[in-house]
C-alpha positions as CSV (number, residue, x, y, z in Angstrom):
1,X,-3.9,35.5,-155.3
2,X,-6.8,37.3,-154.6
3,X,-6.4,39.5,-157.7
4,X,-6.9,36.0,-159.7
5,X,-9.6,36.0,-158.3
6,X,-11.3,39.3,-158.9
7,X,-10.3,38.8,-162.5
8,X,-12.0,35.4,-162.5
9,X,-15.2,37.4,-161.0
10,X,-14.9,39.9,-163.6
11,X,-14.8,37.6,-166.0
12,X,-17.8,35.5,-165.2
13,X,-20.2,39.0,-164.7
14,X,-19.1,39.3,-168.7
15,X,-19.3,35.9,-170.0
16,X,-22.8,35.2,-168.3
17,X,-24.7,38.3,-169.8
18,X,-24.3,36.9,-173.4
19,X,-24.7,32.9,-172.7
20,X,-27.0,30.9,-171.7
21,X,-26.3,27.4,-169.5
22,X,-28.4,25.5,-172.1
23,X,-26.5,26.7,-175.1
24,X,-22.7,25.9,-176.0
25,X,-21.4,22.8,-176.7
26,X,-23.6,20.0,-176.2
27,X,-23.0,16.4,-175.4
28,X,-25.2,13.3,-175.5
29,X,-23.8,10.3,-173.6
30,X,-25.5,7.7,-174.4
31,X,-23.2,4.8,-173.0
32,X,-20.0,4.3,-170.2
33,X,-17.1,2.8,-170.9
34,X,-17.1,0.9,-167.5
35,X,-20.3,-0.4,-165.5
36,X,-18.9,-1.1,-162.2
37,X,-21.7,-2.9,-159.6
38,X,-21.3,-1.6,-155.7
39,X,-22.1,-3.4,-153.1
40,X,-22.1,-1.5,-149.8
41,X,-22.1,-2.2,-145.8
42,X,-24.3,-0.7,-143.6
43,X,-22.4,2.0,-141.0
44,X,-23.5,1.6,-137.5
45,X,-24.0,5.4,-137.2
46,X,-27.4,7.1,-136.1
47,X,-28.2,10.5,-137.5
48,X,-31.9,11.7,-136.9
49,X,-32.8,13.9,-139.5
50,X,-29.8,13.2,-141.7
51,X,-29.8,15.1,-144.7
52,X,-26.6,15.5,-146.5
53,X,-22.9,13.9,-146.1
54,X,-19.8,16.0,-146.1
55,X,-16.0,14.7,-145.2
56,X,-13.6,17.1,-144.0
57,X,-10.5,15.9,-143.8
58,X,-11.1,13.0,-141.4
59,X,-14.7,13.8,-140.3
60,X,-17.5,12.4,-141.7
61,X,-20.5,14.8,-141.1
62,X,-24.0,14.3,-141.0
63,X,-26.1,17.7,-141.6
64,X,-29.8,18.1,-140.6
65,X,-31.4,20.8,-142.5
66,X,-33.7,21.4,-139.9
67,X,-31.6,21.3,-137.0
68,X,-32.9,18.7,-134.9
69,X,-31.3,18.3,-131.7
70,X,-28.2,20.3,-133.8
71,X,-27.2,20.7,-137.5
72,X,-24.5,18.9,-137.9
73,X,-23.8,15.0,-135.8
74,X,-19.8,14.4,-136.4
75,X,-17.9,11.0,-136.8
76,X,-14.2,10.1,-137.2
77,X,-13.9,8.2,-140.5
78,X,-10.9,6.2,-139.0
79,X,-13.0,4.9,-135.7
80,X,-16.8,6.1,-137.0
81,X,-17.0,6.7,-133.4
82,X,-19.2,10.0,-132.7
83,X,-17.2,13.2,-131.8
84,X,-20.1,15.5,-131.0
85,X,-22.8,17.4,-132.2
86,X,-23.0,21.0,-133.3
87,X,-24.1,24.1,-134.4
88,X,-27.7,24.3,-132.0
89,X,-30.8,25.5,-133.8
90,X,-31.8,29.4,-132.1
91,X,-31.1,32.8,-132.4
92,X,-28.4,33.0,-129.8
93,X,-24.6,34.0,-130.8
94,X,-23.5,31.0,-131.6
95,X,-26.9,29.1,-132.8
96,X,-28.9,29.2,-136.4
97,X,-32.1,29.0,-138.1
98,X,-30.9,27.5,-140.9
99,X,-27.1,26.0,-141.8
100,X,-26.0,25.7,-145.3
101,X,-22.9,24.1,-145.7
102,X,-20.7,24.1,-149.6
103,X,-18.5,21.6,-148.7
104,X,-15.3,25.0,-148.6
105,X,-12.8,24.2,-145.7
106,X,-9.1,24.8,-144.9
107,X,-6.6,24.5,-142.9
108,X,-3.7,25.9,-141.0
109,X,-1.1,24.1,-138.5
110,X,-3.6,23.7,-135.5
111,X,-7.0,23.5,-137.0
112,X,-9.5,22.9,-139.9
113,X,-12.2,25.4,-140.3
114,X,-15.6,25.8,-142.3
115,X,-17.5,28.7,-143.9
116,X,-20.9,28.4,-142.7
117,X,-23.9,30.0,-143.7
118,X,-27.2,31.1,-142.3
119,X,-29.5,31.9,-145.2
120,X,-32.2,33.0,-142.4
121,X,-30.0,35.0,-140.2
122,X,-28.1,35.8,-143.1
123,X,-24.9,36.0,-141.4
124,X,-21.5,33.3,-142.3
125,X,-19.2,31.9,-139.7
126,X,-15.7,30.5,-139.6
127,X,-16.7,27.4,-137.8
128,X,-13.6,26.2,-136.0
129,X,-14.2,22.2,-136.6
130,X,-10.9,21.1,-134.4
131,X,-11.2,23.4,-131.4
132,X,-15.3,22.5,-131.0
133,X,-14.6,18.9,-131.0
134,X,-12.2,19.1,-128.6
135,X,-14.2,21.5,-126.2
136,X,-17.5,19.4,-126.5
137,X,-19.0,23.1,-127.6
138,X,-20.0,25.1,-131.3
139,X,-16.2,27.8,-131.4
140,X,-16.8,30.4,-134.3
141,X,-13.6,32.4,-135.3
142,X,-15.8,35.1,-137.4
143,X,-18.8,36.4,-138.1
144,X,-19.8,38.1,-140.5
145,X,-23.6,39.5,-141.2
146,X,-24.8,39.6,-145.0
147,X,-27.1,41.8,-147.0
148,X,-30.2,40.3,-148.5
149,X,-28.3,40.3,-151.5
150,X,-26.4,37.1,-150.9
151,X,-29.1,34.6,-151.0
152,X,-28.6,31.0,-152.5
153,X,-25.8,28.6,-153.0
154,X,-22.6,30.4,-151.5
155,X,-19.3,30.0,-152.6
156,X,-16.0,32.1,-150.9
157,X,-13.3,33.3,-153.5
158,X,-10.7,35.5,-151.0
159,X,-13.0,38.7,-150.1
160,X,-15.6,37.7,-152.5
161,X,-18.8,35.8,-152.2
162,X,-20.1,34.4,-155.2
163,X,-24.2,33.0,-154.6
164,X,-26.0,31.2,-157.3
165,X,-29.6,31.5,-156.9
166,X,-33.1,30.1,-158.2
167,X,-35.2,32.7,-158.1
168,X,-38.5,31.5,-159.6
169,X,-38.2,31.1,-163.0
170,X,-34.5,32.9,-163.3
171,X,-31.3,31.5,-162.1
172,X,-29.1,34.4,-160.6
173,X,-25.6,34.6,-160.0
174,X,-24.3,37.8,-157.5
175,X,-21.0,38.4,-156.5
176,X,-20.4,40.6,-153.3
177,X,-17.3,42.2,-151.8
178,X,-17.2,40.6,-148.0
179,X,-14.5,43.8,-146.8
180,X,-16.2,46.6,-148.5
181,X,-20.4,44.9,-147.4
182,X,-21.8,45.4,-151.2
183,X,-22.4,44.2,-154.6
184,X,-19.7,44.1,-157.2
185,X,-21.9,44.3,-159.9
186,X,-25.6,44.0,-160.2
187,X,-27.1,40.4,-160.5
188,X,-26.9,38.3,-163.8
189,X,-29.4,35.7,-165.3
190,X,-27.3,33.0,-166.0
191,X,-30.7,30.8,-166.8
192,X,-34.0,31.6,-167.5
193,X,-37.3,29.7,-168.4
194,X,-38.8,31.0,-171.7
195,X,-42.0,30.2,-170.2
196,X,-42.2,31.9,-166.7
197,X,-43.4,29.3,-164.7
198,X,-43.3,32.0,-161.3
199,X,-43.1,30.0,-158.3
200,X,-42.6,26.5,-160.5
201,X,-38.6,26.0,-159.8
202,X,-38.1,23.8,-162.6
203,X,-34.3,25.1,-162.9
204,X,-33.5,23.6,-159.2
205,X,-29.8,22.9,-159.4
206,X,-27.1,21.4,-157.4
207,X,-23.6,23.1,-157.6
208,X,-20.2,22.2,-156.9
209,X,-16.6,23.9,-156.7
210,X,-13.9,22.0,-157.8
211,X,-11.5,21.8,-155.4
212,X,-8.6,23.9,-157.0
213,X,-11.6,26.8,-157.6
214,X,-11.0,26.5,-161.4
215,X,-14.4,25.4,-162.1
216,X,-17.9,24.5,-161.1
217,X,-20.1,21.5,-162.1
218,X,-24.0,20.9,-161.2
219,X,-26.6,18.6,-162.1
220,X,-30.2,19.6,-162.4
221,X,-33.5,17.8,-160.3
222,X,-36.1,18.2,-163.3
223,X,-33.6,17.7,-166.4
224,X,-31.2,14.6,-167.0
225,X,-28.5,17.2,-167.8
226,X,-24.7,17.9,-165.8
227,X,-23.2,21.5,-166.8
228,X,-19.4,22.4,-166.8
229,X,-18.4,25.6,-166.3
230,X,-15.1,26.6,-167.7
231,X,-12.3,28.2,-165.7
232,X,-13.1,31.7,-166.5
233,X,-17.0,31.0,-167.5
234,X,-16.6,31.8,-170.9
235,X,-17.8,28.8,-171.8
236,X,-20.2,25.8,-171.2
237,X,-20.0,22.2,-171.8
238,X,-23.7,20.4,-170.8
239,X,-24.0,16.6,-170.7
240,X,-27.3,15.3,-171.8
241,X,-27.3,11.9,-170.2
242,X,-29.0,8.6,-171.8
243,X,-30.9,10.9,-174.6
244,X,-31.6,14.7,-175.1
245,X,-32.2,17.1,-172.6
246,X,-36.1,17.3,-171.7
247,X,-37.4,20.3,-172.9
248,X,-38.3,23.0,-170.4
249,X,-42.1,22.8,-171.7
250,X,-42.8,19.2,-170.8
251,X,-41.1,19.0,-167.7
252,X,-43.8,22.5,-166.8
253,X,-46.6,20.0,-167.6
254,X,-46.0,17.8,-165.5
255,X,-47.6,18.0,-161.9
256,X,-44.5,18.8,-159.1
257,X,-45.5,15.2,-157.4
258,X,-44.9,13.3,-160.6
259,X,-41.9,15.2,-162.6
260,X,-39.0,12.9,-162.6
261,X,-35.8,13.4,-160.5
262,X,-32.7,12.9,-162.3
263,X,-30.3,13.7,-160.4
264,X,-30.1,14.5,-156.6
265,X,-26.6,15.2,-155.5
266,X,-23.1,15.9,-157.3
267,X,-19.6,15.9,-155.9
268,X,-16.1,17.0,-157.1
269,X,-12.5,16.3,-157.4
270,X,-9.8,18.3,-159.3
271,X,-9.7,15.3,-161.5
272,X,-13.7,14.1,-162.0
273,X,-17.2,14.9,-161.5
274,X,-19.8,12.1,-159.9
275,X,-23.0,12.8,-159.9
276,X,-26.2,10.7,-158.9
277,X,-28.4,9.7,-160.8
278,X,-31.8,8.3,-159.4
279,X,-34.2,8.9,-162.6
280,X,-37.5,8.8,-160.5
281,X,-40.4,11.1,-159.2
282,X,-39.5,12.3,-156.0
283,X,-38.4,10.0,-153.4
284,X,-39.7,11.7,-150.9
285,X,-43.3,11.1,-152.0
286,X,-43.2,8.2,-153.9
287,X,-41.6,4.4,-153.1
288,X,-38.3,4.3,-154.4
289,X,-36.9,1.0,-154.3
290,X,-34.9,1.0,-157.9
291,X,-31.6,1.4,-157.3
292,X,-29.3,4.4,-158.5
293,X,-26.0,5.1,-160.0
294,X,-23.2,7.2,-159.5
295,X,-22.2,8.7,-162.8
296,X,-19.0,9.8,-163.4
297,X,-16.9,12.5,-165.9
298,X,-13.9,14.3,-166.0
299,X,-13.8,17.7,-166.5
300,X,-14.1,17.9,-170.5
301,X,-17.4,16.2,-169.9
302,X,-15.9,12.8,-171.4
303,X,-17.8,10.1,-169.5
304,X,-15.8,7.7,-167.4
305,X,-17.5,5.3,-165.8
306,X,-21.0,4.7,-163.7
307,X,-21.4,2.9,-160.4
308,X,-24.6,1.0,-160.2
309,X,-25.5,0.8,-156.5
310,X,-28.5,-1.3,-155.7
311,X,-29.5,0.7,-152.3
312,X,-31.7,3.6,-153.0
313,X,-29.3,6.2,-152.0
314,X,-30.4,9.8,-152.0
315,X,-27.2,11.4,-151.2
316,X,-23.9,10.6,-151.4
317,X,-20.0,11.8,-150.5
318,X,-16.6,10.8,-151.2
319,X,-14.1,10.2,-149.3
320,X,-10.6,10.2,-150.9
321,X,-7.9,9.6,-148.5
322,X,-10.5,6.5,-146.9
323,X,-10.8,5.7,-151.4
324,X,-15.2,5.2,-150.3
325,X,-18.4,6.5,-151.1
326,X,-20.7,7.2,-148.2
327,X,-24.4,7.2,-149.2
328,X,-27.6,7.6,-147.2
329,X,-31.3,6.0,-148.0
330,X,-34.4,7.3,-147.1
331,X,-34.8,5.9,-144.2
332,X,-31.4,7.7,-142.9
333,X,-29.3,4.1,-142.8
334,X,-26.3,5.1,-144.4
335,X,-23.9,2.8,-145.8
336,X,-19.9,2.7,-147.6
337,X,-18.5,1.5,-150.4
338,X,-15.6,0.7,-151.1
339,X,-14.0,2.3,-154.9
340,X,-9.9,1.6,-154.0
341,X,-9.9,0.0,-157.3
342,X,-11.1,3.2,-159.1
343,X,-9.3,5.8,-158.0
């Protein structure tokens, strides 16, 4: 297995140096096939400082980015009752500065576990998720501290970390052998803004694994555009949603305050790709009172369907085995839907 996975590595170092995400095959989708119209219920759970969703098996949890009180506040999606709050904010063994969280878990006969990662510290955890519920307390299994070279959006392939990085006006991808402590290769530009706009970040993007770790999916904040990687990243298939892409020159035009959002989260099964899609400057500055939709492909970039949910969402999660959508608002109320009939 894990020589699949070096080859898979070795493949993506090649394939990236000669293409770029915005170039390959190009679709515009323009309509769905199916407009379906959520309505959702408002959860009686309080998260202070909620800022994503994740469920892991049958725990809904609530990350803060900023750690107050903890990072993470966990529920039981059967009950929604709380089971504790971990993962404390400091410098201590088992605290952090920061938590970033890629939604990778597994499990064996006793426990489920999450890779964790500390982008300040710069160290990842195997955060034992069973074993700290049930002793009230934050249980790590491993830690192990990372090289400056492992920055950004993490993802765990056997012994190899793969980051994905905006670095000003380049998007970086690195891969690093965890057992041996260095680079496989030297980092590659898998995107990069023609025009240099240092310090702008207009190539922000939000990136998913699919579940089987055959392929990865993101959207983009500042472009109304979803790219599919394929299985071995020789190739790329980008969605252009509603009309073509914006062009990287406008967008750079456009005050920070005022350039649209168009999409804010994405989430992944081995079957589809949803993504959400708010089209508005950003709602943490401006009123956002529109409504939003849930967009959603398989993996070929054929569009599916779109969920039009009238809350202002910001985030959102599924939850499979439950056949719902969490979503949070602004104001941290965070609310289900129910999609049994779409699944």
């Amino acid at each position: 297995m894990k020589l699949i996975f070096y080859t898979i590595i070795f493949l993506i170092i090649i394939s990236c140096t000669q293409q770029n995400i915005m170039i390959g095959k190009n679709i515009l989708i323009k309509e769905f096939p199916q407009e379906i119209n959520l309505t959702g219920g408002k959860l009686d759970i309080t998260s202070i400082g909620v800022n994503a969703l994740y469920v892991v098996d049958t725990f809904l949890i609530c990350h803060k980015f900023y750690g107050l009180d903890d990072f993470f506040d966990i529920y039981s999606t059967n009950t929604l009752q709380s089971l504790g709050k971990f993962l404390s904010p400091g410098r201590g063994p088992n605290e952090f500065l920061s938590v970033a969280y890629e939604g990778q878990y597994y499990k064996d006969s006793l426990n489920t576990y999450l890779w964790i990662k500390d982008g300040s510290l710069m160290k990842l955890v195997l955060f034992n998720l069973t074993e700290s519920i049930r002793q009230q307390k934050t249980i790590l299994d491993s830690c192990i501290y990372l090289s400056n070279d492992c920055i950004g959006d993490s993802f765990i392939f056997g012994d190899t970390l793969v980051s994905i990085v905006n670095s000003s006006y380049n998007h970086i991808l690195s891969t690093y052998d965890l057992k041996k402590d260095s680079l496989l290769q030297s980092p590659i530009i898998m995107l990069s803004d023609p025009f240099k706009n240092v310090g702008a970040y207009l190539l922000n993007m939000g990136n998913c694994l699919r579940p089987d770790h055959k392929k990865f999916a993101s959207m983009m904040l500042y472009f109304n555009q979803i790219n599919i990687f394929s299985p071995q990243f020789t190739d790329v298939i980008t969605l252009s949603i509603y009309k073509p892409t914006v062009p990287i020159k406008e967008v750079s035009l456009i005050e920070e305050r005022d350039r649209t959002w168009y999409f804010s989260d994405i989430a992944a099964t081995n079957l589809y790709i949803y993504a959400l899609y708010i089209n508005h400057p950003s709602p943490y500055i401006h009123e956002f009172e529109k409504g939003v939709e849930i967009l959603q492909f398989d993996w070929e970039g054929t569009p599916i369907r779109k969920f039009i949910i009238t809350d202002n969402i910001i985030n959102f999660i599924l939850d499979i085995p439950k056949k719902c959508i969490y979503g949070f608002k602004m104001n941290e109320e965070i609310y289900k839907y129910d999609i049994s009939d779409y699944l």
